[in-house]
KOLMAR-561642 format. One record per residue (C-alpha): residue number from 1; residue in one letter; z, y, x. Coordinates in steps of 0.25 Angstrom, whole numbers, m for minus. Each point is the difference from the previous one (the first is absolute). Example, Ala and Ser with C-alpha at 12.3 -4.5 7.8 and 13.67 -1.06 7.14 Angstrom:
<pts>
<pt 1, 'a', <31, m18, 49>>
<pt 2, 's', <m2, 14, 6>>
</pts>
This chain:
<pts>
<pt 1, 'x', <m16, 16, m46>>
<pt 2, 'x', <m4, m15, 0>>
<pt 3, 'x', <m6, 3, 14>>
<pt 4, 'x', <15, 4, 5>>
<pt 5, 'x', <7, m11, m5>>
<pt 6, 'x', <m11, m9, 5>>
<pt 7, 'x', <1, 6, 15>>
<pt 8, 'x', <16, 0, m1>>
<pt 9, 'x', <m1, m16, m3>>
<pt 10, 'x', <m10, m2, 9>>
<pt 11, 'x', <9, 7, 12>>
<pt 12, 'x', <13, m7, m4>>
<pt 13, 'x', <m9, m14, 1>>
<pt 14, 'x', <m3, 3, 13>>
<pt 15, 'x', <12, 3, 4>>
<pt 16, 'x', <8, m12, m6>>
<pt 17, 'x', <m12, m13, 2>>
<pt 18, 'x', <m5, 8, 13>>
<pt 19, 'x', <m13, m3, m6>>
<pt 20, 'x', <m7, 12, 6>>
<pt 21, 'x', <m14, m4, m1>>
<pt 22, 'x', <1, m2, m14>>
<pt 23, 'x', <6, 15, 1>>
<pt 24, 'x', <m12, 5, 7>>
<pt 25, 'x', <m9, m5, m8>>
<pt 26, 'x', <6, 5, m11>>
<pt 27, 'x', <m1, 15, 4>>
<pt 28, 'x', <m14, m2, 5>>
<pt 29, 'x', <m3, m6, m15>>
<pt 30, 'x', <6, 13, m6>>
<pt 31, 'x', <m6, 11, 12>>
<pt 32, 'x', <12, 3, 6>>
<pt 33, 'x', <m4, 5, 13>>
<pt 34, 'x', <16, 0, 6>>
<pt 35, 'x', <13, 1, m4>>
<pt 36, 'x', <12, 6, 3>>
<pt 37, 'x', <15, m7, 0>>
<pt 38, 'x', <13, 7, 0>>
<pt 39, 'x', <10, m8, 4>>
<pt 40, 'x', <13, 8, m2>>
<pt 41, 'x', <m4, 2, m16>>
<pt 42, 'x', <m10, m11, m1>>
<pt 43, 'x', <m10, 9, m6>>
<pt 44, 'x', <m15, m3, 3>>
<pt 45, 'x', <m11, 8, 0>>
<pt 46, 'x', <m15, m3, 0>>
<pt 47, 'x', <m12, 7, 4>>
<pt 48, 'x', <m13, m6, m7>>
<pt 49, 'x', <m13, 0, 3>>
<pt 50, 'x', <m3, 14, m7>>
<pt 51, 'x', <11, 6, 8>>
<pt 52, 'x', <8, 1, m13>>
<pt 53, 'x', <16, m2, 2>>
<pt 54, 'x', <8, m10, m8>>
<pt 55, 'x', <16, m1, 1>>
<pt 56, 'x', <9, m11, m5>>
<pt 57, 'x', <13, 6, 1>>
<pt 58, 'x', <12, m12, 2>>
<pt 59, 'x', <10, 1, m12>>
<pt 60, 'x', <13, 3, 6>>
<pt 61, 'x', <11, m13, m3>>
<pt 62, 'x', <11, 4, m10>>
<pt 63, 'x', <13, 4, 8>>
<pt 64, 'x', <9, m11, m1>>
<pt 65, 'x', <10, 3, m10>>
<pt 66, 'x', <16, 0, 7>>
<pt 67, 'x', <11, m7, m7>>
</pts>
């Protein structure tokens, strides 16, 4: 779990500092061979160095209440 939270924060770095060397390392460090981003759901998956797959699933926004 500590993993995905790690790899979600690491990917929403990258994307706001545009820091992407940092971000490359940072997979290397934890043997992520490549990722994947969906950028209709904002949904990742990563495909590590034993071929496993792990998701991070985007929580959806709370509707906005009308009035």
């Amino acid at each position: 779990m500590e993993l995905l939270v790690r790899l979600g924060h690491f990917f929403e770095q990258a994307r706001s500092d545009a820091d992407y060397a940092t971000f490359a390392n940072e997979l290397r460090r934890h043997q992520v061979s490549y990722y994947i981003y969906f950028v209709s759901t904002g949904n990742m998956n990563f495909v590590m160095a034993n071929d496993e797959v792990v998701s991070v699933k985007k929580r959806p926004r709370a509707a906005a209440r009308s009035r």
